[in-house]
MIDREN-943049 format. One record per atom (N, C-alpha, C): x, y, z. Coordinates in pm, whole numbers, padded with zeros to 5 digits, always signed. Example, Ala and Ser with C-alpha at 12.3 -4.5 7.8 and 13.67 -1.06 7.14 Angstrom:
<atoms>
+01319-00569+00780/+01230-00450+00780/+01320-00330+00780/+01285-00225+00708/+01367-00106+00714/+01290+00003+00787/
</atoms>
This chain:
<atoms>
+06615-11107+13810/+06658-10979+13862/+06657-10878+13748/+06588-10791+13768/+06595-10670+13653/+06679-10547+13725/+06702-10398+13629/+06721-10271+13634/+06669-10221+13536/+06633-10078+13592/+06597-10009+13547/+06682-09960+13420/+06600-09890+13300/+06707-09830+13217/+06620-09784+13116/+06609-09632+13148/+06539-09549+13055/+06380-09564+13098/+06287-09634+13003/+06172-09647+13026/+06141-09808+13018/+06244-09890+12986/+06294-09990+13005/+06325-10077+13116/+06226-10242+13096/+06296-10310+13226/+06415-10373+13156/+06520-10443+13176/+06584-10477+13113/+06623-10609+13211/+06669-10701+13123/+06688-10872+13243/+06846-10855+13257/+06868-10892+13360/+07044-10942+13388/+07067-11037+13321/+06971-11103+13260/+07070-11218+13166/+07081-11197+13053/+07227-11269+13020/+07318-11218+12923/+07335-11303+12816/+07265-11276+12684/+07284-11403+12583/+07462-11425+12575/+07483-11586+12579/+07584-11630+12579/+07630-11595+12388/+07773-11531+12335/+07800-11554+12216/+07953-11510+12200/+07990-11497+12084/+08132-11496+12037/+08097-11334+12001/+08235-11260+12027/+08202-11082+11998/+08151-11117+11828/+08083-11004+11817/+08053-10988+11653/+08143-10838+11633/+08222-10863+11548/+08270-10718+11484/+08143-10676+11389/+08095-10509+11424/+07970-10460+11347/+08079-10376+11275/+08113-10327+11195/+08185-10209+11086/+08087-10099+11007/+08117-09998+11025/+08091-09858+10949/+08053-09866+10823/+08130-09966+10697/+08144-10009+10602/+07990-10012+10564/+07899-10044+10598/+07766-10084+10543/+07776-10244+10469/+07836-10326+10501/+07849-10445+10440/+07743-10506+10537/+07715-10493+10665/+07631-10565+10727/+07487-10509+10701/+07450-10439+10576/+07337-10339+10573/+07257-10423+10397/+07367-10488+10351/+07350-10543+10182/+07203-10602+10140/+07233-10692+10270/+07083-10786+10283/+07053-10778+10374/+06962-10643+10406/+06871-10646+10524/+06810-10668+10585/+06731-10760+10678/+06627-10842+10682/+06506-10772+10812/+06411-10767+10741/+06323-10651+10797/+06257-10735+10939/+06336-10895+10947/+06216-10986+11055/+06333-11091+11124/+06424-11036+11144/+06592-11076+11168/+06481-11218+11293/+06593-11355+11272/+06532-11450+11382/+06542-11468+11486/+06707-11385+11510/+06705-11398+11673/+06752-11210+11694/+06748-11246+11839/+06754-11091+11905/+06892-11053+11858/+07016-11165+11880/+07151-11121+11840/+07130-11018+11709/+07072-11096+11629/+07115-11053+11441/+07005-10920+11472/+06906-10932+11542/+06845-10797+11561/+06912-10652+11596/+06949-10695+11746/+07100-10623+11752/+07246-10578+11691/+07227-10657+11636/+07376-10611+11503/+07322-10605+11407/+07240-10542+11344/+07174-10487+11224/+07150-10348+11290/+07071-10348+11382/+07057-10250+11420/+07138-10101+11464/+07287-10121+11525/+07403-10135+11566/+07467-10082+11411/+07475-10197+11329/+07534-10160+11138/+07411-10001+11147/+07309-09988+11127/+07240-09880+11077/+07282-09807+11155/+07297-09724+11305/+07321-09629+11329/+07469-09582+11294/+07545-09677+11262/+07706-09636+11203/+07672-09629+11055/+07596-09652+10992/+07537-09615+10863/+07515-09495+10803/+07396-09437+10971/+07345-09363+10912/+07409-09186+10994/+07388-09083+10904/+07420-08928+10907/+07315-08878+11026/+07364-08837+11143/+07277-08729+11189/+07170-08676+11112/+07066-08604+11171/+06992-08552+11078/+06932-08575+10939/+06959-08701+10941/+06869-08736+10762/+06780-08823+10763/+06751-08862+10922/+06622-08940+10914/+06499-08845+10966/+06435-08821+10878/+06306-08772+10938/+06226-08783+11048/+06197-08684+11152/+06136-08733+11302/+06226-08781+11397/+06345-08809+11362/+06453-08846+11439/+06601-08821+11409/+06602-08698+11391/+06724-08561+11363/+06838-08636+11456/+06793-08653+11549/+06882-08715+11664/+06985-08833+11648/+06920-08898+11527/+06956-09069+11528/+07057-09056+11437/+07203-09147+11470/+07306-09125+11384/+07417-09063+11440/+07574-09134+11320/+07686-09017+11392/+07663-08902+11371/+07745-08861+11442/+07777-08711+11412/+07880-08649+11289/+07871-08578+11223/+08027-08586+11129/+08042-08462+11186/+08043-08355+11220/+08090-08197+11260/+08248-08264+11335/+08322-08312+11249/+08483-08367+11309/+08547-08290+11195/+08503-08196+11113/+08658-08186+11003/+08728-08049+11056/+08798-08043+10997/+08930-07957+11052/+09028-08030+11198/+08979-08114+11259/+09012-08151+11433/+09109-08234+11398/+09219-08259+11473/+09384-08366+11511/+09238-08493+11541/+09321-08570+11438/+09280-08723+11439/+09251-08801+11557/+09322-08759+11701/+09350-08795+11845/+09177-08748+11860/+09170-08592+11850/+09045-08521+11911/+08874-08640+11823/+08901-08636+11699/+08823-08679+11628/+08778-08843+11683/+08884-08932+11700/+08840-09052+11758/+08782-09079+11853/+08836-08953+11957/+08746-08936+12105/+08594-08911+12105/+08587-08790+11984/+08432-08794+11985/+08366-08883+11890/+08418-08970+11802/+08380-09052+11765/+08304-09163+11874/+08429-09230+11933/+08402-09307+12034/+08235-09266+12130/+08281-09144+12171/+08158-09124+12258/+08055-09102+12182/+08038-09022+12080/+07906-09018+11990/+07822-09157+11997/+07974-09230+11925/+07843-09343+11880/+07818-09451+12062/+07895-09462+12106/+07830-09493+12247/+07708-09458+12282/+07702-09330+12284/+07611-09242+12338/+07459-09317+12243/+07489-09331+12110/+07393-09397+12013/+07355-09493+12046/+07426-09579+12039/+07368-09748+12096/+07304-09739+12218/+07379-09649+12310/+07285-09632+12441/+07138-09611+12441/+07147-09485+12335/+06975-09427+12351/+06927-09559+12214/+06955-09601+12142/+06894-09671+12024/+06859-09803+12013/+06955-09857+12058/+06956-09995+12098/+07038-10026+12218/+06993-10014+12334/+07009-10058+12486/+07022-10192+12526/+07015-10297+12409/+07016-10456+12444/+07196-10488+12419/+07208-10402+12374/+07387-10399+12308/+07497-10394+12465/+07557-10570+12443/+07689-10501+12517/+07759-10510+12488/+07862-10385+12494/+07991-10359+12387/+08117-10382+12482/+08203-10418+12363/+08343-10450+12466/+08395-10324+12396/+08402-10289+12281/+08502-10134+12266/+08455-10100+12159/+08499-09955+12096/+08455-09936+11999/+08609-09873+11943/+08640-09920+11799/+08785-09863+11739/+08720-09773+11620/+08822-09659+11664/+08829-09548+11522/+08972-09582+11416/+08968-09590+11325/+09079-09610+11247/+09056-09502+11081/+09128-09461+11059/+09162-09441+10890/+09106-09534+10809/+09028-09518+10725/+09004-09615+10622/+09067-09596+10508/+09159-09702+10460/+09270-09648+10394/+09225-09710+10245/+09066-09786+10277/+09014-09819+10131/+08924-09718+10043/+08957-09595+10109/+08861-09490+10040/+08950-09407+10016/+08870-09343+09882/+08910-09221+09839/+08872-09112+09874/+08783-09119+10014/+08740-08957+10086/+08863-08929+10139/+08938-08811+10099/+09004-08768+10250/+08927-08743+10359/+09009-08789+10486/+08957-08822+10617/+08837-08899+10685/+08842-09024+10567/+08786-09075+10570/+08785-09217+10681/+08669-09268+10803/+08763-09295+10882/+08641-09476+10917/+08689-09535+10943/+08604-09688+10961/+08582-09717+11127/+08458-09733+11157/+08437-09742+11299/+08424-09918+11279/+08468-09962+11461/+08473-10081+11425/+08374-10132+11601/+08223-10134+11572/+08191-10221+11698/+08254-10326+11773/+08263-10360+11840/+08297-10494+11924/+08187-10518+12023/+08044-10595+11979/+07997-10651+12073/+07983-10777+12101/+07998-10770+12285/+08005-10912+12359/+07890-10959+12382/+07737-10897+12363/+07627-10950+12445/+07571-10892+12414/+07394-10970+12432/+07264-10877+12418/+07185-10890+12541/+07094-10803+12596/+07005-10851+12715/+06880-10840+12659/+06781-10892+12676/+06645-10876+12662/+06583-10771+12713/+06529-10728+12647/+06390-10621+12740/+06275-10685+12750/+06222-10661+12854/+06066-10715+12852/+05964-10609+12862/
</atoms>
């Protein structure tokens, strides 16, 4: 059984796995592997780079990435569009991703002020064919 999605067929079946926490941090980015072996580690690499990477600094794809236009905003307002930004990302970027939530928190290991750690939670990948 397929659906539609985007320009995408996509399968109802659901690789069986344990959530992977993906983090903002770039720790899942150290050792990159340009030929990942399964679709999972494909998906959560992929997933680590768009929380990696800045709006606008990839060439040809201005689009790809958070957003940062959050400073001056109540921490409440900022997590909200956090949340949906990067949703909105995985949606258009990597569509094999299923997420159980996404957490905004303070990162209280940096010395940026307002500096803040996104935390993926995904449950599943689907195949495209």
């Amino acid at each position: 059984t397929y659906y539609e999605n985007k320009d995408y067929r996509i399968s109802k079946e659901v690789r069986e796995m344990e959530q992977v926490l993906i983090t903002s941090d770039g720790s899942l980015l150290e050792d990159i592997d340009l030929s990942p072996a399964t679709v999972i580690e494909d998906v959560v690499q992929n997933i680590a780079t768009i929380l990696a990477t800045i709006k606008g600094t990839i060439p040809y794809m201005r689009g790809f990435g958070r957003n940062r236009e959050t400073e001056g905003r109540p921490m409440p307002v900022v997590k909200n569009m956090i949340v949906s930004d990067v949703f909105q990302q995985i949606s258009d970027y990597e569509p094999r991703a299923i997420l159980g939530e996404i957490r905004v928190e303070e990162n209280e290991e940096s010395d940026e002020l307002n500096d803040i750690l996104i935390t993926v939670v995904l449950e599943g990948v689907t195949e495209i064919e």
